[in-house]
N, C-alpha and C positions, 0 to 999 in steps of 0.2 A: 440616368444613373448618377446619385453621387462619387463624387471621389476625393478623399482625403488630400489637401497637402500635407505633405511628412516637412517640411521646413517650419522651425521649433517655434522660428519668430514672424514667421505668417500671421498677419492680423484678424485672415478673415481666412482658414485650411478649408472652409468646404466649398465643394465646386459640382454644380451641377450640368451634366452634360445629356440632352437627353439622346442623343443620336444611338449614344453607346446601349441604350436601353433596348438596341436591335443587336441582335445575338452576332447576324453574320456583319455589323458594321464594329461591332466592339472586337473581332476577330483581327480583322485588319486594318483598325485603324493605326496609322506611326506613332504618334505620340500625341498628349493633351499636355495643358499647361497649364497651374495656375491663373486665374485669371487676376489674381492680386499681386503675388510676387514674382510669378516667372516661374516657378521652380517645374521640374519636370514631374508627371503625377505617374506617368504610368514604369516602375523600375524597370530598368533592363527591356523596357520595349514589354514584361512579360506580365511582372504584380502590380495590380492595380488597388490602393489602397482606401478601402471604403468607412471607417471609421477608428477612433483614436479608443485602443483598450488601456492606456495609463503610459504618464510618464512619471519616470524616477529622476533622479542624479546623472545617473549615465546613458540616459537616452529617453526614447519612447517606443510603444507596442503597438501595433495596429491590426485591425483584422482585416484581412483582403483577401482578392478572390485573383485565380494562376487563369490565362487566361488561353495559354496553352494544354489545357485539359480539356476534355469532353464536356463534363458538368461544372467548368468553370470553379474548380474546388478549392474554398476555403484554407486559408492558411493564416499565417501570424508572422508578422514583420516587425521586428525588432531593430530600433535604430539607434545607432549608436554616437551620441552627441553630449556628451558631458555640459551641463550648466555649470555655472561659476565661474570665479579663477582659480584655476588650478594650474600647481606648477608643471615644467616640462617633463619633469619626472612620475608625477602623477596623472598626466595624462598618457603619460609611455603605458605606466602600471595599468590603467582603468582601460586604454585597447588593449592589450595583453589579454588580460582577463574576457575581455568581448571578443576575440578572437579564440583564445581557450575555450570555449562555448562551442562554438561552431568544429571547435577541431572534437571535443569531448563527441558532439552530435553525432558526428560521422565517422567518427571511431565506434562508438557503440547504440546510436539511437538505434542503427539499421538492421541490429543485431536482438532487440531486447524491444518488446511490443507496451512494456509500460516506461518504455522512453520515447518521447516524439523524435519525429526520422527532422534529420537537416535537407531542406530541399534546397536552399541556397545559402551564397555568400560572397557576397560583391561590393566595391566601395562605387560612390559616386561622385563626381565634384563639378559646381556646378557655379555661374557666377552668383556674388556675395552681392545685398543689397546695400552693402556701402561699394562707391564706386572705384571700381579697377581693382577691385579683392575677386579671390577667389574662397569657395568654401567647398570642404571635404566629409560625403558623408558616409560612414560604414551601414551596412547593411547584411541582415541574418534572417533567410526567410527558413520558419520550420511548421511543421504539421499542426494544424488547429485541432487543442481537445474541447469539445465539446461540451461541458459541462459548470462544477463548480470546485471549486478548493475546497480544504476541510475548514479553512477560518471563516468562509463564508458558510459553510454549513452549521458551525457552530454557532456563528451568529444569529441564523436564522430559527436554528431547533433546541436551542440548549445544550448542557452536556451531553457524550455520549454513554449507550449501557459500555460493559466491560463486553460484551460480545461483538460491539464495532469498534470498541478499540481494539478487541483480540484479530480482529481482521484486518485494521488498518498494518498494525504492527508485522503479523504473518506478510502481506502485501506489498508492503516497503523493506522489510528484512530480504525477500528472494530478491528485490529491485538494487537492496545493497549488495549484494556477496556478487552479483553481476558486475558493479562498478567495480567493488574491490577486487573480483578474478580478474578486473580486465584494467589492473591499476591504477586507479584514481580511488580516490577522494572525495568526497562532493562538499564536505562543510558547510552545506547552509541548509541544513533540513529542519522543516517549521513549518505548520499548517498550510500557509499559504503557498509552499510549493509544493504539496501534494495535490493532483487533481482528480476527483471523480466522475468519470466522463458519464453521460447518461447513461452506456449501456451495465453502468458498476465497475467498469476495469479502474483501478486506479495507477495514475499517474505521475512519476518523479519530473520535476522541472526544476527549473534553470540551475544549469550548470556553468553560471559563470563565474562562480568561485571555485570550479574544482581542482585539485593538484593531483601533478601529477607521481604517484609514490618515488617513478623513479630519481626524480627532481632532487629526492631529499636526501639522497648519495652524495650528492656536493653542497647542494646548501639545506642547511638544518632548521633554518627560521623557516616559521609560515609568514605570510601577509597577512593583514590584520582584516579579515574578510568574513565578518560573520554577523551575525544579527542578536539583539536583546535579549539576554536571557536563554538563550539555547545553546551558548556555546561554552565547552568545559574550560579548565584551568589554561593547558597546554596551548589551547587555540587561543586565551585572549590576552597569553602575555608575548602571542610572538613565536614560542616553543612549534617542534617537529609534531605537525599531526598525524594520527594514525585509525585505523579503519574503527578503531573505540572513539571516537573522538564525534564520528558519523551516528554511531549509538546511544552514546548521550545525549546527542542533539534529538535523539529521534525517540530515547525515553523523556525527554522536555515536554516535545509537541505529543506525545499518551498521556501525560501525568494533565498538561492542559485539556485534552479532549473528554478526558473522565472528569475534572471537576469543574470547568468552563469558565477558569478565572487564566490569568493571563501568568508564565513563568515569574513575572518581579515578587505577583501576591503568594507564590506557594515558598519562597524562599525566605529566611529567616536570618535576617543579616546579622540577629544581636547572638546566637547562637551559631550562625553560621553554617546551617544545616538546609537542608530541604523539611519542608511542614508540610506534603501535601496528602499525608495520610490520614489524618484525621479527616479529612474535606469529602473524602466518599469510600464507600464501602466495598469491598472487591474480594475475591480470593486469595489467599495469603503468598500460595506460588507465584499469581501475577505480579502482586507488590514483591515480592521479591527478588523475582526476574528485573523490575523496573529501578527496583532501589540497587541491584547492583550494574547496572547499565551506568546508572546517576553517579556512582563511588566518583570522584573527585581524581585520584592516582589512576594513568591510562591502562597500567599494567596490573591492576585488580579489577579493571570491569572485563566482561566478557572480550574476547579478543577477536571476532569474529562476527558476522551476521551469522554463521551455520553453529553457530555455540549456542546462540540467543535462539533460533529455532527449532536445534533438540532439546532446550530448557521447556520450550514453548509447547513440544507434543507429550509433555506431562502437567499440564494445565487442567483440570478439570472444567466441564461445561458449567457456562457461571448461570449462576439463577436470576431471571428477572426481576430489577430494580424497580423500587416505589415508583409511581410517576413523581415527576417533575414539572414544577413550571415552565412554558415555552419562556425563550425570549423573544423579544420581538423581532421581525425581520432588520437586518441592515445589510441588506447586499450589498457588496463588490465590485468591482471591474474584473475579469477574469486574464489569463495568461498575462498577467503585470510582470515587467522585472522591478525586483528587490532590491530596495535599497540595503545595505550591510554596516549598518552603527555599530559603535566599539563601545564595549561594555568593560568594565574594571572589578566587577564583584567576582569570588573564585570562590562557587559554592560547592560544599563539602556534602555527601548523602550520610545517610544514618548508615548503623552496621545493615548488613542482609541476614534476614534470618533463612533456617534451610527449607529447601523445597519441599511437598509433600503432593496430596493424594493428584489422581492423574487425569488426563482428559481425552477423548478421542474424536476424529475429523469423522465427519461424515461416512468417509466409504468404511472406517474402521469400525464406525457403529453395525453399518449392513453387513459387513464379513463378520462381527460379533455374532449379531442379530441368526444369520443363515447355522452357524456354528450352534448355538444356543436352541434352534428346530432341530436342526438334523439329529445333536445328539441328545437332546431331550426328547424326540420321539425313541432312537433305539434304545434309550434305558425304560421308558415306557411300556415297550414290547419288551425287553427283559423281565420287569415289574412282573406285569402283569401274564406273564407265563410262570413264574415263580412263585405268585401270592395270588394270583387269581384279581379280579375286577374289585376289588374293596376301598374301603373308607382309608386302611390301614396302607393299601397301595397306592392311594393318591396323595395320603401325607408322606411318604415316602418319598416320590413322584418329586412332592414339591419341594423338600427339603434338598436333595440331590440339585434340582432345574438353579433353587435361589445358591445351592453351594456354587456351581458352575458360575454363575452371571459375578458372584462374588470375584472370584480368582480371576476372570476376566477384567472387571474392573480395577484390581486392583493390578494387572498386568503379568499375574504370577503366572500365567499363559496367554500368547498372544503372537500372532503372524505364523507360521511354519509348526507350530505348535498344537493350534488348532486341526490344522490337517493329520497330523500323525496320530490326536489324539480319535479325532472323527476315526478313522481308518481302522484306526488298532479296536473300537469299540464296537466298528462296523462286521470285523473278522469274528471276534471272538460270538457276538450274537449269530451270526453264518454256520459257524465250526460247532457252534454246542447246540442242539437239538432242545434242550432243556431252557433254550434261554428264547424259543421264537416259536415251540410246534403246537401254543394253545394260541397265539396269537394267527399266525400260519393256518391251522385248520378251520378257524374259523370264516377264513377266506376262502372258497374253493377254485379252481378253477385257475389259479395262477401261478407260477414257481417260487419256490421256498423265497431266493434270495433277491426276486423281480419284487415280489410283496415288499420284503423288509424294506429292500432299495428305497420301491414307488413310495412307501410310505414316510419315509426318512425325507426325503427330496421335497414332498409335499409339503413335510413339517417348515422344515429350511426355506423354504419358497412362501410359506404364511407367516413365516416369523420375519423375514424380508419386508414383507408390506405392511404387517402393523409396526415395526421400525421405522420404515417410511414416512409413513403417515403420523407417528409421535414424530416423528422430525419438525415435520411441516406444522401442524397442529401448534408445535412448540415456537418456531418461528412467528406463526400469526399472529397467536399470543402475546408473544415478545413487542411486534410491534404495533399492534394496537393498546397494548398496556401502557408501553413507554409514551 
């Protein structure tokens, strides 16, 4: 088995041991050691560190394996060792922060499945390879996701449709209104800290910029703790940041994922504006859900993630984009910590214009879809008890079926509504004779209101699966088009 040295100025970190490559001797072995510089490999007796996923400024990542588990389970070791010189004050500041991580972790990773859980956090110090020093190193073991970031996905696929942006955004929005119920801040959201794990869940990472809201009761400044282009006015001269501040950053990294250029190239320094509307094509409610996420003033963007989410479930279903050319792959190293560069531009978005027509999730299509059978069969049995089997009653039929799909679309009816309306239309064909006994009779053998029922239920339950199935249909579509 190999094993990582985590010591930064190790000449030669990897260490091949092969004894450990027996299950019950990697169990209980005590300790292994460097065979170049001493350092100890195996942390706490527990993580054993198998290769180097990136280093930043303030440390390095690695992937390792707990050794205290069953299945020996993967996780990520985050070290914390600042390069440079840096003053006594700034390295005060940069542990603080590596410690606010690990406290953010376990305050709420444990709580919230698209935050990785903190499984450790412990210092270790060990001797320094100059002689009679000693050296101190921190350490943050947390849950391995599995997969890739959105900056590496964009790198490898291109832009995205607005249908994975609209999901990225749904995704990380319920991910924010959890940090902000649970008072923090995160300030550094941007491609590369979202992760998509193979099974699709996506994932918010590193939280070692996050503040804490209540912090800002006594002091009012932020730390200057954010990344290129993604961070608004407020956060990059210094000013109190606040849960709009997380929303900005997070319409930056949509406005990047739909046009696939980087935040410097959609902003427009000699105007001063954001330009990234011209760059792709979208629904007019998204871009303006996004353009006022982007407004420049904290107290004109939406003030919430649950603001941004009821904005969100009046979106309409976007229509599939032209193809695009791939780009070519350039993958990543995954679970990196982020470097955080200070940036001085303080750009301003366009006005927003107002929202418009609406969109529906999945389950709201199939409770349409069931709504749309049920009561378009019992107008049908009314029809046709009234007019008889004609040409005249099925344009009728159909005029009625498209008025219904209309008013639901446009949400003029819709949740609790549909039920009273089913109900009420349910009785009145029951109650009048006139309105079910040519349909009725031509059944025999079953009860007046078991027919209409069976028949209604039927509808609703056919109109469910060709729903369904335009769902999926339409999905396929999507991605084999793109």
């Amino acid at each position: 088995m190999e094993v990582y040295c985590t010591r930064s100025s190790c000449p030669r970190p990897q260490n091949n041991f092969a004894d450990l490559d027996d299950g019950a001797t990697l169990k209980t072995t005590q300790q292994k050691y460097c065979t170049t510089c001493g350092m100890p490999l195996i942390l706490v007796g527990r993580y054993l560190p198998l290769k180097l996923l990136g280093r930043g400024g303030f440390g390095a990542a690695f992937l390792a394996r707990d050794r205290y588990t069953p299945g020996f389970r993967k996780c990520v070791v985050k070290q914390f060792k600042p390069s440079g010189d840096l003053t006594p004050e700034q390295l005060q500041t940069a542990h603080q922060l590596f410690e606010r991580e690990a406290e953010v972790l376990e305050l709420i990773g444990n709580q919230n499945n698209q935050i990785p859980d903190l499984f450790a956090f412990f210092d270790l110090t060990v001797p320094s390879l100059q002689p009679s020093k000693q050296e101190q190193f921190f350490y943050l073991v947390q849950e391995f996701i599995d997969g890739k970031n959105l900056e590496e996905e964009l790198q490898e696929k291109g832009k995205f449709s607005e249908a994975e942006v609209q999901e990225v955004l749904l995704e990380v929005l319920k991910v924010l209104k959890f940090v902000h119920d649970s008072g923090s801040i995160h300030r550094d959201i941007k491609p590369s800290n979202i992760m998509r794990h193979k099974n699709g869940r996506l994932y918010l990472l590193d939280f070692g910029a996050v503040k804490q809201v209540a912090s800002t009761a006594t002091s009012k400044a932020s730390t200057g703790i954010y990344s290129l282009g993604f961070a608004p006015p407020e956060q990059m001269s210094g000013k109190q940041v606040y849960p709009s501040t997380d929303l900005y950053a997070l319409a930056v990294t949509c406005v990047m994922l739909l046009t696939g250029k980087d935040a410097a190239d959609l902003f427009d320094n000699y105007s001063n504006q954001w330009s990234w509307q011209k760059e792709v094509k979208i629904s007019p409610t998204l871009e303006n859900v996004l353009n006022k996420m982007l407004i420049a003033a904290p107290n004109q963007r939406f003030q919430s993630a649950q603001e941004v989410l009821d904005a969100l479930a009046i979106i309409p279903v976007p229509q599939t984009p032209p193809p695009s050319p791939r780009a070519k792959p350039n993958p990543s190293l995954t679970n990196i910590p982020n470097s955080a560069p200070i940036v001085s531009t303080t750009p301003v978005a366009p006005a927003v214009r107002q929202q418009s027509h609406p969109t529906f999730s999945t389950w709201e299509l199939l409770i349409n879809g069931a709504f749309t059978g049920f009561e378009g069969s019992l107008i049908a049995i009314a029809l046709a008890s009234l007019l008889g089997t004609t040409l005249m009653t099925t344009g009728a039929w159909l005029v009625v079926l498209g008025g219904l799909i209309f008013v639901q679309w446009r949400r003029w009816i819709e949740g609790k509504d549909l039920l009273i309306i089913a109900g009420l239309t349910l009785a009145l064909i029951l109650f009048l004779p006139g309105l079910h006994k040519k349909i009725v009779s031509s059944l025999p053998g079953i009860g007046t209101w078991q027919t209409v029922l069976i028949l209604a239920i039927v509808a609703g339950l056919g109109a469910i699966a060709v729903t369904a199935l335009y769902k999926l249909i339409y999905k396929l579509l999507a991605r084999f088009i793109r």
